[in-house]
C-alpha positions in Angstrom: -39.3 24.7 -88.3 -38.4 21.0 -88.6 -34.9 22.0 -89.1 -34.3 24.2 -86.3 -36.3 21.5 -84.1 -33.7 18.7 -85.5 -30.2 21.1 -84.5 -31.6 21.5 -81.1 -32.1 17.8 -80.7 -28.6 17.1 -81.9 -27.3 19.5 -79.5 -28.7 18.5 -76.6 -27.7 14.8 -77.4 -23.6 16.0 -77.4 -24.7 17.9 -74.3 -26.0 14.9 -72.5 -22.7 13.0 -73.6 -20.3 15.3 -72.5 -22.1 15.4 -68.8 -21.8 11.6 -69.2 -18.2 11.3 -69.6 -17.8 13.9 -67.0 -19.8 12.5 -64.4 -17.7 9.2 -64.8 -14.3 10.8 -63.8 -16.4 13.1 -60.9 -15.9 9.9 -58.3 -12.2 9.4 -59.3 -11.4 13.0 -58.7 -13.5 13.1 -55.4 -11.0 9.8 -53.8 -8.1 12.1 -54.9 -9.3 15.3 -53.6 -10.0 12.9 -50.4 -6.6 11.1 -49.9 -5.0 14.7 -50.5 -7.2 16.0 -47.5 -5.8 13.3 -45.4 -2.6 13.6 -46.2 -2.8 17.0 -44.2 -3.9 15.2 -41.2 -1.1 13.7 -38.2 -1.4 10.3 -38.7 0.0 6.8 -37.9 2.1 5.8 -40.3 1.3 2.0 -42.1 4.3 -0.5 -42.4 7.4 -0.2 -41.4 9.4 -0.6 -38.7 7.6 0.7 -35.6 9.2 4.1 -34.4 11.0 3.0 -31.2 12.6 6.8 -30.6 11.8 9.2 -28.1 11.3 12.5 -29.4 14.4 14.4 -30.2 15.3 17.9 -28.5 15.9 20.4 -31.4 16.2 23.4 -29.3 15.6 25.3 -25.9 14.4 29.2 -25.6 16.0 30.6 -23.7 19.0 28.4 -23.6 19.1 25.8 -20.3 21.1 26.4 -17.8 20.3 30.3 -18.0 21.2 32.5 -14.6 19.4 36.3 -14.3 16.8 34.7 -15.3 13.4 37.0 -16.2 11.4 35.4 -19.1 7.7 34.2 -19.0 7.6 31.3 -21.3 10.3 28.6 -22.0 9.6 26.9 -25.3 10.8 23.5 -26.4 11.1 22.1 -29.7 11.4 19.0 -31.4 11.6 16.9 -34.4 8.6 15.6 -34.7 4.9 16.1 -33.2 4.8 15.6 -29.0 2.0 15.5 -26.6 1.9 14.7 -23.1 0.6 11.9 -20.8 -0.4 11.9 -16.6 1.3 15.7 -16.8 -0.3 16.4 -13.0 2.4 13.5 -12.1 4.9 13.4 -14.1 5.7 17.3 -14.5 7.5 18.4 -11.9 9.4 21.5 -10.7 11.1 22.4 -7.8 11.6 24.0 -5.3 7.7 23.7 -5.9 6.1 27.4 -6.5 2.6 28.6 -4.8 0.9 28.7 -8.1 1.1 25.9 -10.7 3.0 26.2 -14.5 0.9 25.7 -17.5 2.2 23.7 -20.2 1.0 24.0 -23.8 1.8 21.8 -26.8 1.6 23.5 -30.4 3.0 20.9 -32.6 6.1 20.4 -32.2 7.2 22.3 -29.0 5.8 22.7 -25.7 5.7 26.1 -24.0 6.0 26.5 -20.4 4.5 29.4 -19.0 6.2 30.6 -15.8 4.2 32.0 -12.4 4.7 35.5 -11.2 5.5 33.8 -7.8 9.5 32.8 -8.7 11.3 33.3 -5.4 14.4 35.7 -6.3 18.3 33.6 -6.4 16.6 30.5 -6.2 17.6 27.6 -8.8 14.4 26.2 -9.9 14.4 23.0 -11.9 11.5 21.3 -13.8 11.6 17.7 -14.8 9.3 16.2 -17.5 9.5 13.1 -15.8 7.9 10.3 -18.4 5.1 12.9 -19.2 6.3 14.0 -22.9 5.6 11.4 -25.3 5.7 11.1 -29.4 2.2 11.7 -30.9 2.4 8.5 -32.8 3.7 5.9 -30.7 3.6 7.4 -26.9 7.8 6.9 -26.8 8.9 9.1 -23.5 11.7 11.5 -22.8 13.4 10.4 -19.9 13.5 12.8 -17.3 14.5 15.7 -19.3 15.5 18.9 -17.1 15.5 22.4 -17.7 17.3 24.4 -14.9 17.7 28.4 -14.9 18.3 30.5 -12.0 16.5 34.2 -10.5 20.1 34.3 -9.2 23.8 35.3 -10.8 24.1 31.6 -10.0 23.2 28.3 -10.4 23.4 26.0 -7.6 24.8 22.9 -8.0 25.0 20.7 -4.6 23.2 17.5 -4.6 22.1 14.8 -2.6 21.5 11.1 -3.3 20.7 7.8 -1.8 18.2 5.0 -2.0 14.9 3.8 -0.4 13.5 0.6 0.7 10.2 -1.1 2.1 10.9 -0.9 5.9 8.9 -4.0 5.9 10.8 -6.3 3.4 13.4 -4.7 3.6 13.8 -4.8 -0.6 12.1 -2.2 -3.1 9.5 -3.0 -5.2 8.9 -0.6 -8.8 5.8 -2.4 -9.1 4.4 -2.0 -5.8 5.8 1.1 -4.9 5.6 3.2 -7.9 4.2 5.8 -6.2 7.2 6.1 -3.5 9.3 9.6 -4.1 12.2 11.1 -2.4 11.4 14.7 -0.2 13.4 17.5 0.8 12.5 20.7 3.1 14.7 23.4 4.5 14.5 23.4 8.0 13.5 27.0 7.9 10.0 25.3 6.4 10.0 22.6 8.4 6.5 23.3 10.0 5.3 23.0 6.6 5.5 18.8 6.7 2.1 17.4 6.4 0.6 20.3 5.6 2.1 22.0 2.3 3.8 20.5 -0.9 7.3 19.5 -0.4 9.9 22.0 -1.9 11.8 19.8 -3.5 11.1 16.2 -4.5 12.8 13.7 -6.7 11.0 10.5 -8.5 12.6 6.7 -7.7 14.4 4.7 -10.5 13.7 0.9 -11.0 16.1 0.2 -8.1 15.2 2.6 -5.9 17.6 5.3 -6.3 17.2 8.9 -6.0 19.4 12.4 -6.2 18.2 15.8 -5.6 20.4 18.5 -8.1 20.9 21.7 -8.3 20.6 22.4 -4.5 21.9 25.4 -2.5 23.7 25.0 0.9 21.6 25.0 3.3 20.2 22.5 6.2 16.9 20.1 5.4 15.1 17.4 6.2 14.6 14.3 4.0 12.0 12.1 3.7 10.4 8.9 1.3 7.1 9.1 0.9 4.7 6.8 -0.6 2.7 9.0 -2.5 -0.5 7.5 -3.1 -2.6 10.7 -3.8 0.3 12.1 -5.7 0.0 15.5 -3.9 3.2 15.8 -2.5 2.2 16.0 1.1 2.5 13.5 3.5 -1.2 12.7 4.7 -0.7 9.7 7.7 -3.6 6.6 6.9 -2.6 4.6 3.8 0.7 6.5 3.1 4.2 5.2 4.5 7.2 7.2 5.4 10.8 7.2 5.7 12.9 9.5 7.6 16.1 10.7 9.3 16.1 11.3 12.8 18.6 14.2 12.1 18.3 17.6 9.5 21.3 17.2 6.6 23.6 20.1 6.5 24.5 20.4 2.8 28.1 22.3 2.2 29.0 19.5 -0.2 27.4 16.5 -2.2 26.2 14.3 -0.1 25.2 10.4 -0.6 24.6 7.2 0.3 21.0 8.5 2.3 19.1 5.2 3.2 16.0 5.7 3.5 13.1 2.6 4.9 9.3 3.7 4.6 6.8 2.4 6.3 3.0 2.9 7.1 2.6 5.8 9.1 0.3 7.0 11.9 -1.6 10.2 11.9 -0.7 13.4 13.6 -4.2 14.5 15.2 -6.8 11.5 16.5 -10.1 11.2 15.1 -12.9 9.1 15.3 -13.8 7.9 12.0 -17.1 5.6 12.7 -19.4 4.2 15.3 -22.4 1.6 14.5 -23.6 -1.1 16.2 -22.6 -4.1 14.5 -24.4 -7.1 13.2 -23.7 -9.1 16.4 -24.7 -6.1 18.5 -21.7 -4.8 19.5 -20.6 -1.7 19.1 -17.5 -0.7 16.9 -15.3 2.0 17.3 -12.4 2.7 14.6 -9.8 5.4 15.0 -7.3 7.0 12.5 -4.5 6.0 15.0 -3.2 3.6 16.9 -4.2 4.5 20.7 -1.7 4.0 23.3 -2.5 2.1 26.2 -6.2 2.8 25.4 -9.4 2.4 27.9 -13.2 3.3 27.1 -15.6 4.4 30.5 -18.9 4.4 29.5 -20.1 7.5 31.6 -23.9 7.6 30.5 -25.9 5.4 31.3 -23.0 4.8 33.6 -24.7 1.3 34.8 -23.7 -0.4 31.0 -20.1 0.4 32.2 -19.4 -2.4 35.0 -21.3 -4.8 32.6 -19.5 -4.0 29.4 -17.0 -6.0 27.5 -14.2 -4.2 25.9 -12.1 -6.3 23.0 -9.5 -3.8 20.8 -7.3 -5.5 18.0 -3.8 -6.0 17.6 -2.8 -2.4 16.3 -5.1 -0.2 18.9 -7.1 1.3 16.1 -10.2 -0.3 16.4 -12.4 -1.1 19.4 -15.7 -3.5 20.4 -18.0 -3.1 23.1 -20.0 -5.9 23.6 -23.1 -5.8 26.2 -26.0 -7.8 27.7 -28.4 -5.8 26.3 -29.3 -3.2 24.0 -32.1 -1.4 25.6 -30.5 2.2 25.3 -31.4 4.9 23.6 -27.5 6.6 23.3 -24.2 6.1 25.2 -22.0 8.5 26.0 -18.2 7.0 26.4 -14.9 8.3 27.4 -11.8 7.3 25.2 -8.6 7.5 27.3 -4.8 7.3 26.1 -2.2 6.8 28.8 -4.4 7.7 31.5 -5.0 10.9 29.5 -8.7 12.1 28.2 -8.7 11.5 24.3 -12.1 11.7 23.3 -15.9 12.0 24.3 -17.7 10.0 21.8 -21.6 10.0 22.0 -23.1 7.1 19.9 -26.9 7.2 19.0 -29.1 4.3 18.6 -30.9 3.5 15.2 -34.7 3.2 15.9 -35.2 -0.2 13.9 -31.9 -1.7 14.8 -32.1 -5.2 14.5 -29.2 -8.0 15.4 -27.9 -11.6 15.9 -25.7 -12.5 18.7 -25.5 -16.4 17.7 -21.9 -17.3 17.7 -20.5 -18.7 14.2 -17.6 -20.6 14.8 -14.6 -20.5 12.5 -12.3 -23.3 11.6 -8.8 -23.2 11.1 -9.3 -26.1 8.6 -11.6 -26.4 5.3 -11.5 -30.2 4.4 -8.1 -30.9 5.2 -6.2 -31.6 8.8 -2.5 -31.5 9.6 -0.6 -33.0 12.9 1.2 -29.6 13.5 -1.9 -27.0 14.0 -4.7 -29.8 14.5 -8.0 -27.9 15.1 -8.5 -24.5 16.1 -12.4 -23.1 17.0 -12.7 -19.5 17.6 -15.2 -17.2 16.5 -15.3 -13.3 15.8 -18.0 -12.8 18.8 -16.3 -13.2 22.3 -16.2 -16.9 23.6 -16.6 -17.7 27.3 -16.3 -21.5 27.5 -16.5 -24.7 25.3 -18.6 -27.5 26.4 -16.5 -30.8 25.6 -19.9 -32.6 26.2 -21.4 -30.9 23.4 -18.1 -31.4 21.3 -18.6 -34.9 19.3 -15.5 -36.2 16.7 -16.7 -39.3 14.6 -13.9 -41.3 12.9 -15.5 -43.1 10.3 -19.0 -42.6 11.8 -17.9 -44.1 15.1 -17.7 -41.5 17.7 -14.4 -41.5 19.1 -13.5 -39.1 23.1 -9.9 -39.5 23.4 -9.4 -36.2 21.8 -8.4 -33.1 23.1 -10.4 -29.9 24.1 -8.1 -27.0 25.3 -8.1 -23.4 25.6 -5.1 -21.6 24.4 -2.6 -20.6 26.9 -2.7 -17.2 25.3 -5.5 -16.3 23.4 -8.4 -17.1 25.9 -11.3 -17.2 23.2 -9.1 -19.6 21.7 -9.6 -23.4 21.4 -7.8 -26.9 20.1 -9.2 -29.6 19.0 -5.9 -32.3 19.1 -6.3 -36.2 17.7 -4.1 -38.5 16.4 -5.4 -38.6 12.7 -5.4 -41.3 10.6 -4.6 -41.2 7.0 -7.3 -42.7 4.4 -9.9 -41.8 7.2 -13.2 -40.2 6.9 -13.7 -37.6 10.0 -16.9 -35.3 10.7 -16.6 -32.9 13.9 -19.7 -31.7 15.4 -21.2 -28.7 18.0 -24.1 -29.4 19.1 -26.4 -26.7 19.9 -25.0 -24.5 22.7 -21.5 -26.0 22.7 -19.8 -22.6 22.5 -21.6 -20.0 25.1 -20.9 -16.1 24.9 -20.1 -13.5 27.8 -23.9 -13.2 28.0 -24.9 -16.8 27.6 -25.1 -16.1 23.9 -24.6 -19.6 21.9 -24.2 -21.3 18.7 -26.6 -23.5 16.3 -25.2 -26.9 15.7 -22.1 -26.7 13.2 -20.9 -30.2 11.4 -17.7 -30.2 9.0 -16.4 -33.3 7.3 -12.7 -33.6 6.3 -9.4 -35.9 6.6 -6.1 -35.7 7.5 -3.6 -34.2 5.3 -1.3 -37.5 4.6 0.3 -35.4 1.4 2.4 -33.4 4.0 5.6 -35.3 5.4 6.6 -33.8 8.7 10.0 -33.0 10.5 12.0 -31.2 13.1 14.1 -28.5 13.3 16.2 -27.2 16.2 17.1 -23.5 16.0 19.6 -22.0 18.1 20.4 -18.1 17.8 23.6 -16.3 18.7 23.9 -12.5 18.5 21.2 -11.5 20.6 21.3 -8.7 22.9 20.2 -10.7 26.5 18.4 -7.5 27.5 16.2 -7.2 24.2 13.0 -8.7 23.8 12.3 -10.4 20.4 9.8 -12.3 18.1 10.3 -14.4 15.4 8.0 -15.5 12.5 8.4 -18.8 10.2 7.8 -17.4 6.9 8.2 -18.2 2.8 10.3 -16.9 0.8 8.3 -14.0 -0.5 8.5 -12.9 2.8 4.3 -12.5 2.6 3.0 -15.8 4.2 3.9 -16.1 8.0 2.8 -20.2 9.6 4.3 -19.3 12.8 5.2 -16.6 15.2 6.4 -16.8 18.8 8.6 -15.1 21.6 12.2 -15.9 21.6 12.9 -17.0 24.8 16.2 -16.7 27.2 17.2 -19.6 26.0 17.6 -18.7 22.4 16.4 -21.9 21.1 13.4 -22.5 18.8 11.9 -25.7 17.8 9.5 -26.7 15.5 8.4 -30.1 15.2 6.4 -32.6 13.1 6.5 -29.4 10.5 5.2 -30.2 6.9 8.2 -31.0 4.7 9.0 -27.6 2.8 11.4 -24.4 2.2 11.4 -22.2 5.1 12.5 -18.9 6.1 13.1 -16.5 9.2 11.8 -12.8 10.1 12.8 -11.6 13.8 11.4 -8.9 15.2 13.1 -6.5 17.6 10.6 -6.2 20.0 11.1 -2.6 21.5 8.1 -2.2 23.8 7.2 -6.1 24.4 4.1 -5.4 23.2 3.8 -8.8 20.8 3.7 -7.0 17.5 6.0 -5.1 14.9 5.4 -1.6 15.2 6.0 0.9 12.3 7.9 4.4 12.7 6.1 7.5 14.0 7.6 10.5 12.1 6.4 13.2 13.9 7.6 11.7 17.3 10.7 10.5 15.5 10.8 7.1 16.4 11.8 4.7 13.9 10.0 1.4 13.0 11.5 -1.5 15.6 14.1 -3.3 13.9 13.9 -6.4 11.8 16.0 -8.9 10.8 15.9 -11.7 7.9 17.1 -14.8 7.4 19.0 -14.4 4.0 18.5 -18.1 3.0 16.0 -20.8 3.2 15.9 -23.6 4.4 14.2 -27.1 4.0 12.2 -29.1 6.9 13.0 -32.8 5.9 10.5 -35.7 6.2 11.6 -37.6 8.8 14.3 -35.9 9.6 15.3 -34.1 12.8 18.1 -31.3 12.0 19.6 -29.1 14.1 21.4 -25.4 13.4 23.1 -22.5 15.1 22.0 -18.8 13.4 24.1 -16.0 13.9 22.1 -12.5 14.2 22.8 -9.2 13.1 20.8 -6.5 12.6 22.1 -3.3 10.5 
């Protein structure tokens, strides 16, 4: 019995070491197992040189180019593993088809999977755009195209050209990414605005475009700034470019310039009415409104006692009154003499406002010889008490300034001194200084500042040749990035600008073709096709000198 009790003892001892050696080598062959697992995973591969190479075609089914053409599913494959990035955008086919393609990646390739709507002989092209990228390293295939045909043919016109900012003149990639090139066939032309293009192209770097693969027939072309990337021109935010005339294509055609700019909306709306802040009332539209008048025709005393401000552009209006002890208003919005709009505005129970006038400065703590001081103020400004106007050079108050009200802009007043540098200044409006329409007024207002003496000032005597004598034109003093404008006036009949005592600095010009005389730059109206007014640009700068007086004669030409 003590025997058999000693063999068991001895064999479970071997079998205890045996597990032991085993266990040992159980976590080695688990990390093995592990890496092996991973192995069968796509992954990014570790050191190296970084893969710089878009993903190679390896082959096409059915074969590109293909006429008759009746298959379901186009599959590409490549030489290594692909996926795809902003695919709504950059996937493209045209002319565009009523219901969308659905693109699949399985490894390698991508498969395509063709509508039932396919038009019959009609040369349809999709473009990948930048949307098929490397699954490693996002590297893009450039604007790879597959073209077949429905047809015994392939067409093969094109049309190219290039597209600029209307404004500047110059294209942008980086602000205008989302410009693209449109085409419709005339016999879709009622479609604009309302459906997808049927054909569109994207914009290179340098703002070049070509449509491919066309058939002969007449369209219209268009750039559009795409911002909701929809393919449909939608007016607000988005510009437009346009030929006044439809493009017969019987052969390649290019050299199409094409300028976009903001456009206006087809229909009118009204897209808000509150009562402001400052009780007034504000009125935005979608549009621009032509020659534009408000009758307030309920109650239809407020109408005689009403003031009625609009801005620059026409798409925004201000009715400012006497009192606010209405319950609604009913108003009449007129365009050229013609009924727009009935607009019925309802007033909130607990409305509460502020009509005290803020003024606004033109200056912070700093004042130049050229623009002085200007006092306006975003509530409507009746008259400026000089009384109540009190200028202290170093604390002594000093009334040989000036107190005048623009010659143009009637709610518009300067302050003029002759500042002296390494001088302390403070300008003052008393209480009820500035008085409102409705005898509103200000609290007192105190800013400290001194003049600018870092600026040295010059003249400059501009004379202009090339202008037609029965034009009307404006001209605006800008920089060189064509985005800050110090000055803007009316050329007058004379031709001859001046600008003096003008802070030492590069300068540029922007003139303005003035169509209508109506003071502004105004953008082109596609559906009325009207281009934008014409502009012109001083392809130079050039330098106001300290103490310098310089005179030059600029010859005009616009394109």
């Amino acid at each position: 019995m003590i025997r058999t009790s000693k063999k068991l003892s001895n064999s479970l001892n071997r079998l205890k070491s045996i597990l032991k050696e085993k266990w040992a080598i159980f976590p080695i062959i688990l990390v093995i197992c592990l890496s092996f697992t991973q192995c069968a995973n796509m992954q990014k591969p570790t050191g190296g040189p970084k893969d710089s190479l878009p993903p190679k075609l390896l082959g096409e089914t059915p074969l590109n180019l293909g006429t008759n053409f009746k298959e379901k599913t186009i599959v590409l494959t490549f030489d290594e593993f692909i996926k795809t990035t902003n695919q709504q955008k950059e996937f493209t086919i045209s002319p565009d088809v009523s219901l969308p393609l659905t693109y699949k990646i399985k490894k390698k390739s991508l498969h395509i999977l063709l509508p039932d709507s396919l038009e019959n002989n009609t040369t349809y092209t999709i473009n990948l755009g930048k949307g098929l990228v490397d699954y490693n390293e996002g590297n893009p295939l450039l604007n790879y195209t597959y073209v077949f045909a429905t047809g015994p043919e392939l067409d093969s016109l094109s049309i190219s050209g290039k597209v600029s900012n209307g404004y500047t003149q110059t294209f942008d990639l980086a602000k205008d990414k989302d410009v693209i090139a449109i085409l419709i066939p005339t016999s879709k032309d009622s479609t604009f605005g309302k459906k997808k293009a049927s054909y569109y192209s994207a914009i290179d770097s340098t703002g070049n475009f070509k449509f491919n693969n066309l058939r002969e027939d007449t369209y219209r072309i268009y750039a559009l700034k795409d911002i909701n990337n929809d393919k449909i021109y939608n007016g607000g935010d988005e510009w437009i470019g346009f030929l006044n005339d439809s493009i017969f294509l019987n052969q390649n055609i290019s050299n199409i310039n094409l300028s976009y700019t903001k456009g206006t909306n087809a229909k009118y709306r009204n897209l808000e009415k509150k009562i402001d802040q400052d009780g007034s009332l504000l009125l935005v539209f979608n549009r621009p409104i032509e020659d534009p008048s408000i009758k307030i025709i309920d109650p239809v005393d407020y109408d005689s006692k009403k003031l009625l401000r609009f801005n620059t552009n026409k798409d925004t209006a201000r009715l400012y009154f006497e009192k606010l002890d209405f319950d609604s208003l009913k108003l009449e919005l007129t365009e050229l003499n013609q009924i727009l709009d009935t607009i019925i505005y309802k007033k909130a129970r607990n409305l509460k406002t502020d009509q005290t006038i803020v003024p606004k400065l033109n200056i912070s703590n700093k004042v130049d010889r050229v623009k002085h001081i200007e006092i306006s103020s975003s509530y409507p400004i009746s008259s400026i008490d000089k009384n109540k106007v009190i200028l202290k050079e170093d604390s002594v108050s000093k009334r040989n300034f000036q107190l005048q009200q623009d010659s143009v802009n009637k709610e518009l007043y300067h302050v003029r001194y002759n500042w002296k540098a390494k001088t302390n200044y403070e300008l003052v409006l008393e209480e009820k200084a500035i008085l409102g329409p409705y005898n509103e007024s200000n609290k007192e207002f105190k800013t400290l500042f001194t003049l600018n003496d870092a600026a040295n000032y010059g003249d400059i005597n501009l004379t202009f040749t090339g202008l037609n004598d029965s034009s009307h034109y404006l001209i605006e003093l800008i920089d060189e990035k064509k985005e800050t404008i110090y000055d803007k006036r009316i050329i007058p009949a004379s031709r001859k600008i001046a600008y003096l005592q003008y802070p030492g600095a590069k300068y540029s010009l922007r003139i303005i073709e003035d169509r209508n005389n109506n003071g502004k730059w105004d953008s082109g109206d596609v559906y009325k096709r009207v281009q934008a007014e014409r502009l012109w640009y001083l392809d130079r700068t050039f330098t106001i000198r300290a103490n310098w007086e310089q005179n030059e004669t600029i010859d005009v030409s616009f394109k």
